[in-house]
N, C-alpha and C positions, 0 to 999 in steps of 0.2 A: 504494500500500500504506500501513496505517497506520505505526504507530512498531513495532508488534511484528511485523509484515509481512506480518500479516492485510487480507483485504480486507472482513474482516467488522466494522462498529462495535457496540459494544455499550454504550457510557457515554455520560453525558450530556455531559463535554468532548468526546468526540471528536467527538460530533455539530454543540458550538459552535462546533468548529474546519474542518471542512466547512463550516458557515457562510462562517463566514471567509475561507476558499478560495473560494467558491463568489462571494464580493465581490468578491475580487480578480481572478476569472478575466472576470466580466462575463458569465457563462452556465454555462448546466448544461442536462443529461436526466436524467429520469426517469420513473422505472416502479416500480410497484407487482404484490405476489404478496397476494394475503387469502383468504379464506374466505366462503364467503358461502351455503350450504347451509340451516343453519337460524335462524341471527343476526338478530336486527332490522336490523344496519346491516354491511355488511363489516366481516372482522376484520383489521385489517391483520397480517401475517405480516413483509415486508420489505418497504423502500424501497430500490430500487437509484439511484444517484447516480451519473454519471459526468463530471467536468470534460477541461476539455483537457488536465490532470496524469496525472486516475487515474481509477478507477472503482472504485467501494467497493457495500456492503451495508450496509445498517443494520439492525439486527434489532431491530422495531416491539416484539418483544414485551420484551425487556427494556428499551428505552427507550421505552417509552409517549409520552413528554410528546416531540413534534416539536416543541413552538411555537421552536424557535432555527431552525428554518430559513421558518418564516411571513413574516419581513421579507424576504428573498431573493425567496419566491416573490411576495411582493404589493407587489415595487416594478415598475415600469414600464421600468426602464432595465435590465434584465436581463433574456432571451429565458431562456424554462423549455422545451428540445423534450421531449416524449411522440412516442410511434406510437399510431392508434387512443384518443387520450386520456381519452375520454370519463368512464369507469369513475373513471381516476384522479382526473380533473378535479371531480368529485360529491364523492369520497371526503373532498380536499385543502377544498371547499370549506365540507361541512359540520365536516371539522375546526375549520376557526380560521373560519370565517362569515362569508368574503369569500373571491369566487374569485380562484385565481392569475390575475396580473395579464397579462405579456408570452408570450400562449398561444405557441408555435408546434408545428402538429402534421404532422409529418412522409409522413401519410395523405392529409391535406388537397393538402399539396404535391404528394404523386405524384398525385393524382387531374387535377390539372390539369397534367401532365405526360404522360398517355392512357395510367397504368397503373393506371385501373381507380377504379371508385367506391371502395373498399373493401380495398384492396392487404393482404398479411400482411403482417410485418415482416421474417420468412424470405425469401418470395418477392422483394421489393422488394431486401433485401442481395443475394440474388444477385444480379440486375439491376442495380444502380446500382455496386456496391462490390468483384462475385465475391469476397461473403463469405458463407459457411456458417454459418449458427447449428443445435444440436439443440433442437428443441421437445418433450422427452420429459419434463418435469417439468411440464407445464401444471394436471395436478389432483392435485398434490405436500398435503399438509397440512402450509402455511406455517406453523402456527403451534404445533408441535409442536416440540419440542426436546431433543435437539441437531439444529440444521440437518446435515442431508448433506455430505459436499466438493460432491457432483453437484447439490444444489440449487442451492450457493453460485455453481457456476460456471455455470449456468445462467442463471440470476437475473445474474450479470456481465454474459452474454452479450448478454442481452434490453435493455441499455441502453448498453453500451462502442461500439458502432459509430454510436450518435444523430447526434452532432453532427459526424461525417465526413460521413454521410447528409445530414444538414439542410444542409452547408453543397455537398454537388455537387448537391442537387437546386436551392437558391438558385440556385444558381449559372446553371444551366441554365431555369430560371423569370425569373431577368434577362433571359438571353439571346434569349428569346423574347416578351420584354416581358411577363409574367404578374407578377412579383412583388406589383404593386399588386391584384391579383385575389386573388392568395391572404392579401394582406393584409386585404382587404376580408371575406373570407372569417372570418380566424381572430378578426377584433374581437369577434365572436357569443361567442367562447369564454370572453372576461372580462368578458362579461354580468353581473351579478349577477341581475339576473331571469330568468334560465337555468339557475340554481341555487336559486333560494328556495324553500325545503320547502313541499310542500300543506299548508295548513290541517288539524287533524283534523277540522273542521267542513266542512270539502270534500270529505274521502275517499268518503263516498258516491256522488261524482260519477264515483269510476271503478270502480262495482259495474255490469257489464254489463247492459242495460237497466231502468236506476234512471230513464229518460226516461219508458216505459209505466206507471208508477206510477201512481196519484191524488194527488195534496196529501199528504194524512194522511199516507198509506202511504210518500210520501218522507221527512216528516219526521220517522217511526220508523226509515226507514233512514238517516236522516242522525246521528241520536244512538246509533245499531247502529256505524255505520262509525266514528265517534268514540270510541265506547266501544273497538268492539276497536283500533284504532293505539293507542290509552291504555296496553290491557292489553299488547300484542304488543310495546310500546319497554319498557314495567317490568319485563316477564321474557324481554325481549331474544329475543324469536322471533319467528319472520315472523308476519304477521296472519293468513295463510289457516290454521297452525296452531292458531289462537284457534277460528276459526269461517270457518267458507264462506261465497262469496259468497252462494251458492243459498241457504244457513241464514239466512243476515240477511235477503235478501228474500223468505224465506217468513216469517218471524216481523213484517216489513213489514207484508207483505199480509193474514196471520192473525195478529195479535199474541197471545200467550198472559198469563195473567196469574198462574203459578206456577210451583211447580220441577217439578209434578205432572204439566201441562201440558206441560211442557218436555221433560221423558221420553218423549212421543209426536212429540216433533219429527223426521221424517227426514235423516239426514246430523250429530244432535247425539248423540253416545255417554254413555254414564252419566257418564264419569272426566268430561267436559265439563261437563257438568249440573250436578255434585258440586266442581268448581273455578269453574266460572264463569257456574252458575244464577243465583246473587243482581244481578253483573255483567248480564247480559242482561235480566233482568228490571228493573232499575234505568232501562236504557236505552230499553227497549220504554214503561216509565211518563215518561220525560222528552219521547220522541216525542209517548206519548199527549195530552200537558199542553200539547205549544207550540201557541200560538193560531192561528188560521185567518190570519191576516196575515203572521205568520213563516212558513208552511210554506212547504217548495222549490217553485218552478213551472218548469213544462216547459218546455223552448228552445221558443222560437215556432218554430213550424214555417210557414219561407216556401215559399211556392209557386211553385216558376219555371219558366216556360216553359222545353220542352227545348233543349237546344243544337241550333244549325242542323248537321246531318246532313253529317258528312263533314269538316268543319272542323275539329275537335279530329288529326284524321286526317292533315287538309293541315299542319296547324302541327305536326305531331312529323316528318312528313317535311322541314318546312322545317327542325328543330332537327338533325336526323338529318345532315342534310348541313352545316351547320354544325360540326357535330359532328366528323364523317370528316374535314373539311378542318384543323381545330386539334387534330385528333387528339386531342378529352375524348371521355370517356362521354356521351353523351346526357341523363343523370341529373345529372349536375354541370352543366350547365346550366337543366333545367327538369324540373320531376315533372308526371306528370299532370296534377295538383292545378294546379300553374301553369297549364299552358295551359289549363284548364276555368275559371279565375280569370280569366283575359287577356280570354275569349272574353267572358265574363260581364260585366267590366268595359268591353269594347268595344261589348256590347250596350246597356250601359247600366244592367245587370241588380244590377252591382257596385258601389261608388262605390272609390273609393281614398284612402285604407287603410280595411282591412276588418279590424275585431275588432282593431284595433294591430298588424297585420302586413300592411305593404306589399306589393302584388303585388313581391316578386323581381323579372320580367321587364320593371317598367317602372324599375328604379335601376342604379347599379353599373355594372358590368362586364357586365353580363346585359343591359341597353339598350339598350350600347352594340354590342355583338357582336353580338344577334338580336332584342330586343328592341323596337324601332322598326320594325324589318320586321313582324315577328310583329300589331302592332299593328294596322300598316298592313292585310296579308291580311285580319286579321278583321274589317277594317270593310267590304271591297272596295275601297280607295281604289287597290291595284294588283293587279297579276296579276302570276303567279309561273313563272317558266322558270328549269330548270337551266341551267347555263354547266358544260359537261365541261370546257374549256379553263381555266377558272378555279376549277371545282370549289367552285362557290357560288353561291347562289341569289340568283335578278335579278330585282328588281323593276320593275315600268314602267306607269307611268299606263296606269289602267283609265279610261274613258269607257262608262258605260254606255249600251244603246241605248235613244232614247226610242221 
């Protein structure tokens, strides 16, 4: 509780003094409540905090400026747990423009635990802790005030059990020799290039097929996509309320050249036209202008032989049993996407690393568990028999016949 016996902060000492505390404990959890319907970026509502002392709220909206707790989160010698982090982790990053540093997410951990790719946070407290949380505030408007007593204590909920959590599933990830897997795991999360915002000169590249274009035609959608992330951060609303995918790459394809024009466009309404005719049209001339050497070109499209028939097939049942015997999900070891990469790169088809990301299946914890087998299958160099008695999969010198 704070000094008045609130669990609610709302000043900017109380916020430097959780700092503080949060020094001296050597760890924290958190979790975040925002908004995030029509906003350019989440609106943060609260930040819940819970040390080994206490578990408090902070209410984002009258303390705006977090930067006293940015050195906590982006030192390296103090564990930050989240559940499900992800959201928060984007949020915290583009706050102060480096991500938190010492990740640990408590999702990650139960996943290599065999409770599931994707665990709740409810679900998991019962299971790990037989604690009960209510999850009835979930699309609460955080950022309206007075907060609730029932938000406040909600919002407690969602973070006071973290680091009981983090510390029995550690515990149990020792036990079973994982901890270094999940470690390996959570380093991704204090990436910085896992967080660096797109280019607005790259947003076009995720206008659903901006590939089938011609030249030209991409590079009026690429000063289309630019334009609106411009307009959609200045008046703070999502981009698709600017303008439609579909509207950018018709105006691509058939670029118009007034507001006259513009009026006959389907999917663009007058109010549109009359706010943001001169805008689209500005853009549609900037595309028109860039030179034939600038314009976007198409990914090469490689052609590759199909994957040999049935393979992809044998190495998910080789992971499947892998799987069953350390009791993970299937998915926490390998995606699709992996073994069609393994197989590829076993052919030959692949080299490694491909585009700055390593096949997964040949580093890690992944190589060493399944990884070297998997290898092996796809080249033929063995053949594969279950062992029920050991409940894992036996490799043994193949000999082919001449």
């Amino acid at each position: 509780m704070t000094a008045s016996g609130s669990p609610l902060l709302d000043t900017a000492e109380a916020l430097a003094g959780l700092a503080d505390e949060i020094r001296q404990a050597g760890c924290a959890a958190i979790d975040t409540e925002f908004v995030w319907e029509r906003s350019y970026r989440p609106v943060l509502g609260v930040v819940q905090v819970a040390t080994p002392a206490r578990s408090v709220v902070i209410d984002a909206v009258a303390v705006s400026d977090l930067s006293a707790l940015f050195p906590v989160l982006q030192s390296p010698e103090i564990p930050v747990v989240f559940h499900g982090g992800t959201q928060d982790l984007e949020i915290f990053a583009s706050l102060m423009g480096n991500p938190v540093q010492n990740v640990v997410d408590t999702q990650v951990e139960a996943a290599f635990l065999g409770y599931g790719l994707q665990v709740g946070l409810g679900p998991l407290l019962e299971r790990v802790l037989r604690v009960q949380i209510r999850k009835d505030q979930t699309y609460s408007d955080w950022v309206r005030r007075p907060l609730r007593p029932e938000q406040i204590a909600y919002a407690l909920a969602d973070v006071r059990h973290l680091l009981p959590l983090h510390e029995s599933l550690r515990r149990e990830l020792r036990r079973r020799g994982r901890d270094a897997w999940v470690e390996e795991e959570l380093r991704s999360l204090a990436d910085p290039a896992r967080w660096q915002p797109v280019p607005d000169t790259d947003r076009y590249r995720s206008v659903k097929g901006w590939q089938r274009l011609d030249p030209q035609a991409a590079a009026i959608l690429r000063a289309l996509a630019a334009w609106r992330e411009r307009t959609a951060r200045r008046l703070n609303i999502r981009p698709q309320f600017v303008a439609s995918d579909a509207v950018l790459t018709a105006l691509a394809v058939r670029p118009v050249r007034d507001a006259a024009e513009l009026r006959g466009v389907r999917g663009l309404t007058l109010g549109t036209v009359d706010r943001h005719g001169k805008g689209l049209i500005a853009a549609i001339e900037e595309g028109l202008r860039c030179p034939p050497p600038d314009w976007p070109r198409r990914p090469a499209r490689t052609r590759r032989p199909p994957l040999p028939t049935g393979l992809a097939a044998l190495l998910r049942a080789a992971v499947a049993v892998v799987a069953d015997r350390e009791d993970l999900a299937s998915e926490v070891i390998a995606s699709a996407r992996d073994l069609e990469r393994l197989i590829e790169f076993a052919a030959g088809i692949e080299s490694e690393p491909a585009d700055a990301r390593p096949l997964p299946l040949l580093h890690g914890w992944r190589r060493q568990l399944v990884g070297d087998l998997l290898l092996a299958i796809a080249r033929g160099e063995i053949a594969m028999r279950y062992d029920p008695g050991r409940r894992e999969v036996v490799g043994e010198a193949f000999t082919p016949r001449e």
